[in-house]
C-alpha positions in Angstrom: 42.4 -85.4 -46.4 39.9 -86.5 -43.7 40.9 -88.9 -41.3 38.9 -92.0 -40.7 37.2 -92.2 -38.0 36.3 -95.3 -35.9 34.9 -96.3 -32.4 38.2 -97.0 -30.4 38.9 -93.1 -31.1 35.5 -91.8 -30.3 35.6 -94.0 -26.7 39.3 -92.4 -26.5 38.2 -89.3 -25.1 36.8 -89.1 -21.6 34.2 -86.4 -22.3 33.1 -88.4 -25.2 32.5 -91.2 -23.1 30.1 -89.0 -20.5 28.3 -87.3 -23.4 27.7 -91.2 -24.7 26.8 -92.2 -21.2 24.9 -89.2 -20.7 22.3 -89.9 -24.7 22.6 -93.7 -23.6 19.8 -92.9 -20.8 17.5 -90.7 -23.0 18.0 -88.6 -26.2 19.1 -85.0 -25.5 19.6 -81.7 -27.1 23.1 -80.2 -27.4 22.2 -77.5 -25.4 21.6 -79.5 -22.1 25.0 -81.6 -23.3 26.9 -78.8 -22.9 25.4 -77.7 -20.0 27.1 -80.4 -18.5 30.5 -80.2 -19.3 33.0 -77.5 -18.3 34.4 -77.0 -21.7 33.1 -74.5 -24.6 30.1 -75.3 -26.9 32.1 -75.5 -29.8 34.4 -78.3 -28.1 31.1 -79.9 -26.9 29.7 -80.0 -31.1 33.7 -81.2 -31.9 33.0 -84.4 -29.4 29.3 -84.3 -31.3 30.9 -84.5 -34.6 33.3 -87.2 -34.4 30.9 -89.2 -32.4 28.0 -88.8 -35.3 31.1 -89.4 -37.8 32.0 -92.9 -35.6 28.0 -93.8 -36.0 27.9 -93.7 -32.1 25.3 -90.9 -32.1 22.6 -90.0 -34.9 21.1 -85.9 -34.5 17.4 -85.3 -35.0 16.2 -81.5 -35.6 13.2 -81.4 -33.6 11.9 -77.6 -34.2 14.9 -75.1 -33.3 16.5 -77.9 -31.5 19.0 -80.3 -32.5 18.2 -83.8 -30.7 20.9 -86.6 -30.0 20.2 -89.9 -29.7 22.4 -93.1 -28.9 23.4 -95.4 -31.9 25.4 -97.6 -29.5 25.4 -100.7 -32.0 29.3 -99.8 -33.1 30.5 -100.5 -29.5 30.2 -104.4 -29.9 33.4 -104.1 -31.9 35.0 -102.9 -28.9 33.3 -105.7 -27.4 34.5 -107.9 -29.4 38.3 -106.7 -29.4 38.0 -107.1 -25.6 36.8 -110.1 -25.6 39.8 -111.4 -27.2 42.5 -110.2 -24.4 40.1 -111.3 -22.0 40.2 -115.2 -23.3 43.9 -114.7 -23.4 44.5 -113.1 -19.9 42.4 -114.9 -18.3 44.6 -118.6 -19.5 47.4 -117.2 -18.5 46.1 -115.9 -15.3 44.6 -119.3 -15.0 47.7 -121.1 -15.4 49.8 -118.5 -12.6 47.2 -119.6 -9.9 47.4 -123.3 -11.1 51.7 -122.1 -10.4 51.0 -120.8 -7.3 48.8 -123.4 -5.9 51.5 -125.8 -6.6 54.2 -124.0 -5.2 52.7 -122.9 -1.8 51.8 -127.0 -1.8 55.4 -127.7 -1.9 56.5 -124.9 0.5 53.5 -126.4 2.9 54.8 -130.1 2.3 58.3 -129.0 2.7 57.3 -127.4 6.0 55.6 -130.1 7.6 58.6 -132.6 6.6 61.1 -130.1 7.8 58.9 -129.7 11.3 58.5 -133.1 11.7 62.5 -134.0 11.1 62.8 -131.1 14.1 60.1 -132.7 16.3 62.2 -136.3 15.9 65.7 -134.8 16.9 64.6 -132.8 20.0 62.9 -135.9 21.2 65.9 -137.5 20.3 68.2 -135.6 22.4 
């Protein structure tokens, strides 16, 4: 049985990610790909695979060659997903400042008050 493959796994992997960032600036062959990495040529064309089988990359034969271009469409479902936690992280992050506003308002007000009641009873005395 084959697994499914999607984008989350194919952005899951760190050299993935390079080799992405690397055919996001210019279609490349595998042969400079590999070049680049400090792993073996047949790990390099396993990262190929699942990205090609996640529709993040499309290969072109150009002669002897075997091209690979960026299909970075799929990544606006990440996009999306993140956008999500962002909306929700960002309320509650919202509401903690409004918190913490308040609260060092208090501890300000309470300050001067207390300052003041300790100005009055020296001059008192």
């Amino acid at each position: 049985m084959e697994a499914r493959r999607d984008v989350f796994q194919a952005i899951a992997d760190p050299t993935r990610r390079a080799i992405i960032g690397m055919i996001a600036k210019e279609p490349t062959n595998v042969n400079a790909i590999s070049e680049q990495f400090d792993v073996s040529r047949q790990a390099i064309s396993l990262h190929l695979k699942i990205l090609a089988e996640c529709g993040l990359l499309s290969m072109k034969k150009q002669g002897r060659e075997r091209i690979c271009e960026a299909r970075l469409e799929k990544l606006s479902e990440v996009n999306e997903w993140i956008v999500q936690y962002k909306k929700f992280w960002t309320q509650k992050l919202g509401a903690l400042e409004n918190y913490l506003n308040d609260f060092t308002d208090k501890i300000a007000d309470e300050k001067k008050t207390h300052h003041g009641e300790s100005l009055r009873k020296n001059i008192e005395r």
